[in-house]
C-alpha positions as CSV (number, residue, x, y, z in Angstrom):
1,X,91.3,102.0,86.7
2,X,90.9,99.1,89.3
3,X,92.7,96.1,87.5
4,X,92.5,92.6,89.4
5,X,95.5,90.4,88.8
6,X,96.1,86.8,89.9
7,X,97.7,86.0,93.0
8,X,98.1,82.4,94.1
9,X,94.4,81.1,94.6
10,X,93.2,84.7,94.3
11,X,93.8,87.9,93.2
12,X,94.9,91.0,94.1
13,X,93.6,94.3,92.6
14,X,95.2,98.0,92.2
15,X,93.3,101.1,91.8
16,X,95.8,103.3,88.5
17,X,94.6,106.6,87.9
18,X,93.6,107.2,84.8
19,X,96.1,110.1,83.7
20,X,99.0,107.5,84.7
21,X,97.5,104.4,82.7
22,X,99.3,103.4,79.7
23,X,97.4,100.1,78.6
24,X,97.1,96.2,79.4
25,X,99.2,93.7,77.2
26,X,97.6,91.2,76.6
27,X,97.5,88.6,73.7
28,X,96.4,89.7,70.8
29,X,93.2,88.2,68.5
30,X,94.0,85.7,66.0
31,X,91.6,83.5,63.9
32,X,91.5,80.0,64.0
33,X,89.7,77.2,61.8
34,X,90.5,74.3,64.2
35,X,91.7,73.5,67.3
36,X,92.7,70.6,70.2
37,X,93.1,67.3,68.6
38,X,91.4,68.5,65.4
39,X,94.4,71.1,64.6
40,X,97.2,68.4,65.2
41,X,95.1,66.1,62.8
42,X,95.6,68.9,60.1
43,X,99.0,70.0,60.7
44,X,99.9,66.0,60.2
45,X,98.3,66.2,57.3
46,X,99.9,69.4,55.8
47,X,103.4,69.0,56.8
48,X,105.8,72.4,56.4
49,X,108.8,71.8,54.2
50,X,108.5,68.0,54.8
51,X,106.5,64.9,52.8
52,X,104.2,63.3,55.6
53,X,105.4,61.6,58.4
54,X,103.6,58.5,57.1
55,X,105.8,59.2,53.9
56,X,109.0,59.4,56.4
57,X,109.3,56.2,58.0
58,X,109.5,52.7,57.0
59,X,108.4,49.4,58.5
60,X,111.5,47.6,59.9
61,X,112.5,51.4,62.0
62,X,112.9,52.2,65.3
63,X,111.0,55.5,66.2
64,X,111.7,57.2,68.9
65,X,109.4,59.9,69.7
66,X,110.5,62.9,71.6
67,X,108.3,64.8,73.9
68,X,108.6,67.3,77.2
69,X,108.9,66.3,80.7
70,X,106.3,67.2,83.3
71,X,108.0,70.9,83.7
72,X,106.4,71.7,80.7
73,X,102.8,72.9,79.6
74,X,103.2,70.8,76.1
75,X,99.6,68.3,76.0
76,X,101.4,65.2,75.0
77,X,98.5,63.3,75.9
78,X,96.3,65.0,72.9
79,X,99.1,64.9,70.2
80,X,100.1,61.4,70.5
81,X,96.8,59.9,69.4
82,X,97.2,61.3,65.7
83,X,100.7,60.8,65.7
84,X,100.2,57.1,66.4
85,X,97.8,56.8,63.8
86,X,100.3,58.3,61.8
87,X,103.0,55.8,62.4
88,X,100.5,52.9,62.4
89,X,99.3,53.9,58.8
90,X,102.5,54.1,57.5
91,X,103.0,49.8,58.6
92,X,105.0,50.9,62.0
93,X,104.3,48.4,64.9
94,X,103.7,49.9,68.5
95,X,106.3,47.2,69.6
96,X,109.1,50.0,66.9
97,X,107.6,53.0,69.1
98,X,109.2,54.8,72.3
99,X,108.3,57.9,73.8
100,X,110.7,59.5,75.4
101,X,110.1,62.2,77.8
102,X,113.1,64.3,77.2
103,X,114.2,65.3,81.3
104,X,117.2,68.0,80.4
105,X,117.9,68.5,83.7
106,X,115.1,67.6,85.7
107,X,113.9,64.8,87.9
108,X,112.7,61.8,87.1
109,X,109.0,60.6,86.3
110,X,107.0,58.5,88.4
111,X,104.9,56.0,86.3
112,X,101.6,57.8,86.7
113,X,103.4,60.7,85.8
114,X,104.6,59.0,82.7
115,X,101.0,57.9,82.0
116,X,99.4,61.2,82.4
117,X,101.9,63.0,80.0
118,X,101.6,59.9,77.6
119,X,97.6,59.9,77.6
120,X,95.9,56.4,78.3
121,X,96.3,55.1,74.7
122,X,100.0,56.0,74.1
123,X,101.3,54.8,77.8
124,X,99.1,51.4,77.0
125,X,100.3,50.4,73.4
126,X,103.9,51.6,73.3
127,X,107.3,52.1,75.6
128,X,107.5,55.4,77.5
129,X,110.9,56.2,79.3
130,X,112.8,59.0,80.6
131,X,115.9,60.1,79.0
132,X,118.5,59.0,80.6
133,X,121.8,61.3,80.8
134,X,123.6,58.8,82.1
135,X,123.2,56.3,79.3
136,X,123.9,58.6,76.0
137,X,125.9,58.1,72.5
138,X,128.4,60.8,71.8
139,X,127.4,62.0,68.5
140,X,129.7,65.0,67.9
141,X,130.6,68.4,69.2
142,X,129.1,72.0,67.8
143,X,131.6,74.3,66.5
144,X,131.2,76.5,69.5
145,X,132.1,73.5,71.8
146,X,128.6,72.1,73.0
147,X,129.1,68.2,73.2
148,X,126.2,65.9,71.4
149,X,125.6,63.8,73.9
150,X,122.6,62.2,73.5
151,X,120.2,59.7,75.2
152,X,120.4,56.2,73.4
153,X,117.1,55.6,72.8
154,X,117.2,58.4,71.0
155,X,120.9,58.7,69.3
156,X,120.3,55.0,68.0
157,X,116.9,55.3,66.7
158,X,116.3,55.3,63.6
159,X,114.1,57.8,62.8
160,X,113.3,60.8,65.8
161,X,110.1,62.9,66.2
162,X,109.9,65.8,67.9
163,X,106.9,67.0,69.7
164,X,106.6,70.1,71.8
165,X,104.8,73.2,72.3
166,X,106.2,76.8,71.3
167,X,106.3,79.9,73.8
168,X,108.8,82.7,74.4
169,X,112.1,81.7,76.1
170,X,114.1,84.1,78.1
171,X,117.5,82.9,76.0
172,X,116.6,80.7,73.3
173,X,114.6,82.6,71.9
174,X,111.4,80.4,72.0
175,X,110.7,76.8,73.2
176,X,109.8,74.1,70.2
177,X,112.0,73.0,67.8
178,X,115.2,71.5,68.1
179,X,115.1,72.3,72.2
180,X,113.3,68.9,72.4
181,X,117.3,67.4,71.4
182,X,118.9,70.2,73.2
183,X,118.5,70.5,76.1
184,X,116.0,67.8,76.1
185,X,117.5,64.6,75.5
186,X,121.1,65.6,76.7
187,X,123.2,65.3,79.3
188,X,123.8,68.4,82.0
189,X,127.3,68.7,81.5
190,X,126.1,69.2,77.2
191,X,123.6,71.8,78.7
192,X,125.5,73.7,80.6
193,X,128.2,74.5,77.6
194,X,124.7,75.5,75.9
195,X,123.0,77.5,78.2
196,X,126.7,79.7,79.2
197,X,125.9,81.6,76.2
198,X,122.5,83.3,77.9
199,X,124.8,86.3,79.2
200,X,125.5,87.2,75.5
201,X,123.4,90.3,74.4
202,X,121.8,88.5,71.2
203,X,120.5,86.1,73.4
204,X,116.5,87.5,74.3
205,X,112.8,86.1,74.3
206,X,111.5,86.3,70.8
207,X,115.0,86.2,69.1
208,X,116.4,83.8,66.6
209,X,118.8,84.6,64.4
210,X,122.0,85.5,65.7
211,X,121.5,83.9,68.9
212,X,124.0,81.9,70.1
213,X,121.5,80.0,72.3
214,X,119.4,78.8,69.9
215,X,122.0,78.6,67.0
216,X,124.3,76.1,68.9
217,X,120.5,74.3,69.5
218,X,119.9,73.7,66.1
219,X,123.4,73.1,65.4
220,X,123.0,69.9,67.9
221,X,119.9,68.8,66.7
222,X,122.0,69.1,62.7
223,X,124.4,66.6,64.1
224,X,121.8,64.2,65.7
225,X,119.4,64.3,62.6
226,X,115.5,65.0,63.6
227,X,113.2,63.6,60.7
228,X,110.0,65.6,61.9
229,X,108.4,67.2,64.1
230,X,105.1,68.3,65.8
231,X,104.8,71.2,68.0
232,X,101.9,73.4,69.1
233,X,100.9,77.0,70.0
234,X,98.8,77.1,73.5
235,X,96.6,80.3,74.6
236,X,96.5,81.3,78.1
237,X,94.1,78.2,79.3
238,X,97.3,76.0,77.6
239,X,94.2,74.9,74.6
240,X,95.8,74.0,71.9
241,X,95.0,76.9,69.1
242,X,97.9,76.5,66.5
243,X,99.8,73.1,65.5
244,X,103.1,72.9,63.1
245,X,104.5,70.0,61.7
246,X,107.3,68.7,59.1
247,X,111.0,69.9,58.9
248,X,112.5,71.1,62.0
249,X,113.5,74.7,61.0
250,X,110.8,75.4,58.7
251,X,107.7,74.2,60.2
252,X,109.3,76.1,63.9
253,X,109.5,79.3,62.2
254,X,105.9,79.1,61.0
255,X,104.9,78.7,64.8
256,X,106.9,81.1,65.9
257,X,105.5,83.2,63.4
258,X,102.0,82.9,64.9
259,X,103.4,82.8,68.2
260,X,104.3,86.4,67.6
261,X,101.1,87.5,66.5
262,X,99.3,85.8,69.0
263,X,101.6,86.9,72.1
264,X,103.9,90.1,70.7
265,X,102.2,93.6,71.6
266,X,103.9,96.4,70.1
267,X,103.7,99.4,72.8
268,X,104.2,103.1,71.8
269,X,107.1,103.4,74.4
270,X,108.6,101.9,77.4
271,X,106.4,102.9,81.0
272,X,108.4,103.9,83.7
273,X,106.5,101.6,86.0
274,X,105.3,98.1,85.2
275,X,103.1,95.9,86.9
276,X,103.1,92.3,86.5
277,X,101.7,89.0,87.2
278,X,102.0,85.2,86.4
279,X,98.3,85.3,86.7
280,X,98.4,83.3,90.1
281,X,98.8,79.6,91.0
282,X,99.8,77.5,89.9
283,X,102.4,79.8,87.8
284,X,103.4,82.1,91.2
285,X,104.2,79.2,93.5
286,X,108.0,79.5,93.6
287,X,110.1,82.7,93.0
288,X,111.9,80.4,90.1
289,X,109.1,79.7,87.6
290,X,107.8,83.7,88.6
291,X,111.4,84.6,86.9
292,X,109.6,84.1,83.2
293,X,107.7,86.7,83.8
294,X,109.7,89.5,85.2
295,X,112.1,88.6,82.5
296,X,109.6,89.4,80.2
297,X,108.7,92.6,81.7
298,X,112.0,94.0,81.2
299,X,111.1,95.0,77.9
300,X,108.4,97.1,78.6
301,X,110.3,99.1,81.3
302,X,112.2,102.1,81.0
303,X,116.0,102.1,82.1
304,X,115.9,103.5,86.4
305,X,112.0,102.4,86.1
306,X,110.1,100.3,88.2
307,X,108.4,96.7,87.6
308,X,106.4,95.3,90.6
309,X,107.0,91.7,90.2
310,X,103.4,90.0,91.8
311,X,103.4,86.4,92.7
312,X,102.7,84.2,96.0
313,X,105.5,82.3,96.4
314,X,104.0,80.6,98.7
315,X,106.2,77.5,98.4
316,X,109.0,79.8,98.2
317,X,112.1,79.9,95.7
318,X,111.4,77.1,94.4
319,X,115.1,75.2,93.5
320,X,117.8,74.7,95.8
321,X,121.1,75.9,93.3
322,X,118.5,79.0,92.6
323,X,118.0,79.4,95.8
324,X,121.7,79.6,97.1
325,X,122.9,81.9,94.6
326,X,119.8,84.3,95.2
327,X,120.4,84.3,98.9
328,X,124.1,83.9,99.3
329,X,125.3,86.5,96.4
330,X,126.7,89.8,97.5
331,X,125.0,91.8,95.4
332,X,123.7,90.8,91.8
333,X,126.3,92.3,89.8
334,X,128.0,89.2,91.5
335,X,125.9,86.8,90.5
336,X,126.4,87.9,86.7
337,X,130.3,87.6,87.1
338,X,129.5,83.9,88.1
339,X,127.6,82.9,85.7
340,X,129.9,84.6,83.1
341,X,133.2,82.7,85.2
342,X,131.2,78.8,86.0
343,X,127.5,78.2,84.4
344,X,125.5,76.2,87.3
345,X,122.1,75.4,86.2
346,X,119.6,77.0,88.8
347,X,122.1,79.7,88.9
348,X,121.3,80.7,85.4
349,X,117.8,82.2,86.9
350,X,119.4,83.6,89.4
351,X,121.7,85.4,87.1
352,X,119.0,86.3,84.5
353,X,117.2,87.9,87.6
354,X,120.6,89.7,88.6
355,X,120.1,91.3,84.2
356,X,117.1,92.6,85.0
357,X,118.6,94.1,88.4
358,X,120.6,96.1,86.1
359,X,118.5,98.2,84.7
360,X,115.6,98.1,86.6
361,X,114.4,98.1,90.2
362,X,112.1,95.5,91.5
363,X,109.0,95.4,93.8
364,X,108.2,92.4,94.9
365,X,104.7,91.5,95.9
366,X,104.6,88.1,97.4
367,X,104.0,85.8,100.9
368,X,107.7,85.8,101.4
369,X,109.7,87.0,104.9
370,X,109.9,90.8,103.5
371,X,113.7,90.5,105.2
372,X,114.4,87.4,103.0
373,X,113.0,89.5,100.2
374,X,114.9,92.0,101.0
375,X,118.2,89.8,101.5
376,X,117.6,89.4,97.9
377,X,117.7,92.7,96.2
378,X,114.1,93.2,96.3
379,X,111.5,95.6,97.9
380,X,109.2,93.8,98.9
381,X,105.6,94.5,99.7
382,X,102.4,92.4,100.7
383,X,99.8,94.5,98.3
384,X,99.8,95.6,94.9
385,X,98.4,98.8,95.8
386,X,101.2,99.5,98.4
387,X,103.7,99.0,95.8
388,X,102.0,101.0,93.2
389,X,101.9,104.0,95.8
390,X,105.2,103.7,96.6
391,X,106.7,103.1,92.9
392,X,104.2,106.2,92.0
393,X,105.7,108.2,95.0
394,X,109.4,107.3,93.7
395,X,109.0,107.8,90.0
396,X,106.8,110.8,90.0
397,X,103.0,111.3,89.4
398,X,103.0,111.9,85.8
399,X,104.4,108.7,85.4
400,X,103.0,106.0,82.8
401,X,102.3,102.1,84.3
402,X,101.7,99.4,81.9
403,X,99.7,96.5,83.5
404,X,101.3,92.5,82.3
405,X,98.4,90.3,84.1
406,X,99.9,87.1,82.0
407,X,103.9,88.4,81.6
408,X,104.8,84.9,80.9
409,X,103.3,84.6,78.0
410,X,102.9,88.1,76.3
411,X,106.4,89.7,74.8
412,X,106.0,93.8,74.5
413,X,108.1,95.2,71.8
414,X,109.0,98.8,71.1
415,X,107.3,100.4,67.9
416,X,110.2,101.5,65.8
């Protein structure tokens, strides 16, 4: 079997024997009526658990709408249109109308990256700003000690939207949702409290009850109130296929649930070796958004087995807090203490990284110095096929390979 997987601008390809090949995940086939723009319309129109958002809001109200920063594959640009029309319907001026890109922890915007996210129409009739954690309204504090701290343009609107898109995440759970509150329009100190709780064994991609991630989440986003919201399901060329709308639990759910049968493959067993790919640039630029992906290939992999981890790095780790812990750590059993002892953002990756350490060895494929690879807890390699012969030669030739060419999206699960 010759399988070609993305690598940067390219690919890369690796020849599997046949008796050793267990099968490619990939996402699975669903139907669907509508989709782009056309899909949003509709979900607007048949709201989950909610009366219309047209039915929501009232002239005289401040809406703040709440959307994802630039980090973040979620197409504001084609939502916003029908959510406008929405508000507009319903006797809202643009003047009562601000879209907030919620920033979590991230940089700033520059104005034509504002206008890009917003879409033409959006960025020209109504206010778009970054939330801004160093202006929030302390609305409360979660019973497991997460404070609400929340942007004010957001915490003193008077009715909030939020939009996003919904994909597996490594310890929430999935994206969409509340998330667009927490993390999104909070400050880092709020986030940090949050986000402590990924070392917690409940806390996995494609999880939701009884994870303390996603629980204290929703809990924040309970204190803050959310009115509505609009989120969407992207396939792997980020088209919107799938749009949810209405009440924030119940219309989530409902994408999740079509998340899973898009993206969750069910695989007889776990392979001893596993071979996976962010499908190349611009997903494999940086060792930290590459992370998704191995994270996600940890449940196809046996305990002791082997995942070859294949991206270009090409600009290299890709955060600077990621990047200290993953090359000043003494071993990654360390770097789990430390998150466990003082949660650092950037460190978290590092840490989730360190998890799959535990139970797995990883080859890493990649334009990195193979001695700063190395430094790392890696083994690296420049081919596919190198590592393949060598993760062959070390876990034996009867054993099984599964092949991940998009691990960030697709979530294997074990058949009962």
């Amino acid at each position: 079997m010759k399988i070609e997987l993305g690598f940067g601008n390219g690919t890369q390809t690796v020849d599997v024997p046949c008796a050793n090949y267990a099968g490619t995940l990939k996402a699975n086939p669903v139907s669907t009526d509508l989709t782009g723009e056309d899909e949003v319309k509709r979900a607007l129109r048949e709201p989950i658990g909610s009366p219309r958002l047209r039915d929501i809001v009232k002239p005289g109200e401040k809406i703040a709408v709440i959307t994802s920063d630039i980090t973040r594959p979620c197409p504001t640009w084609s939502i916003m249109p029908a959510v406008l029309d929405e508000l507009y319907s319903a006797g809202i001026p643009a003047d009562d109308i601000t879209l907030v890109f919620a920033l979590g922890s991230h940089r700033k915007h520059t104005e034509e990256e504002k206008k890009h996210l917003a879409g033409e129409r959006a960025y020209r009739e109504i206010k778009c700003t970054d939330s801004d954690p160093d202006d929030c309204v302390s609305l409360g504090t979660t019973k497991r000690g997460t404070p609400v701290d929340i942007t004010r343009t957001v915490a003193e609107a008077d009715r909030r939207i939020c939009l996003g898109n919904i994909e597996y995440h490594y310890f929430a759970g999935y994206s969409g949702g509340a998330k667009a509150i927490m993390p999104g329009a909070s400050t880092p100190e709020a986030i940090q409290m949050n986000h402590r709780f990924m070392v917690e064994d409940t806390s996995y991609a494609g999880r939701l009850e009884g994870n303390p991630v996603r629980e204290d989440i929703e809990e924040a986003a309970g204190i803050t109130g959310v009115d509505f919201i609009l989120n969407v399901v992207l396939d792997e060329d980020k088209n919107i296929i799938k749009a949810v709308a209405g009440d924030v639990t119940k219309a989530h759910r409902e994408g999740c649930r079509f998340l899973d049968g898009l993206y969750r493959v069910t695989i007889p067993e776990r392979a001893d070796i596993v071979i996976v790919s962010q499908g190349g640039a611009p997903k494999d630029l940086n060792l930290y958004q590459l992370q998704k992906a191995l994270d996600n290939s940890r449940h196809a992999v046996k305990k002791g087995g082997t995942i070859i981890l294949i991206g270009s790095c090409r600009e290299g780790l890709g955060n600077k807090v990621f990047e200290e812990w993953m090359t000043k750590s003494a071993s990654p059993e360390s770097m789990i203490t430390r998150i466990r002892e003082d949660f650092v953002l950037g460190g978290h990756k590092a840490a989730a990284i360190a998890m799959v350490m535990q139970n797995a060895e990883i080859y890493l494929v990649s334009e990195l110095d193979p001695a700063f690879a190395e430094s790392m807890f890696f083994k690296p390699f420049s081919t596919v096929q190198e590592a393949f012969e060598a993760a062959l030669a070390c876990r034996g030739d009867d054993a099984k390979v599964l092949v991940m060419p998009h691990g960030g999206s697709v979530l294997p699960t074990e058949a009962k």
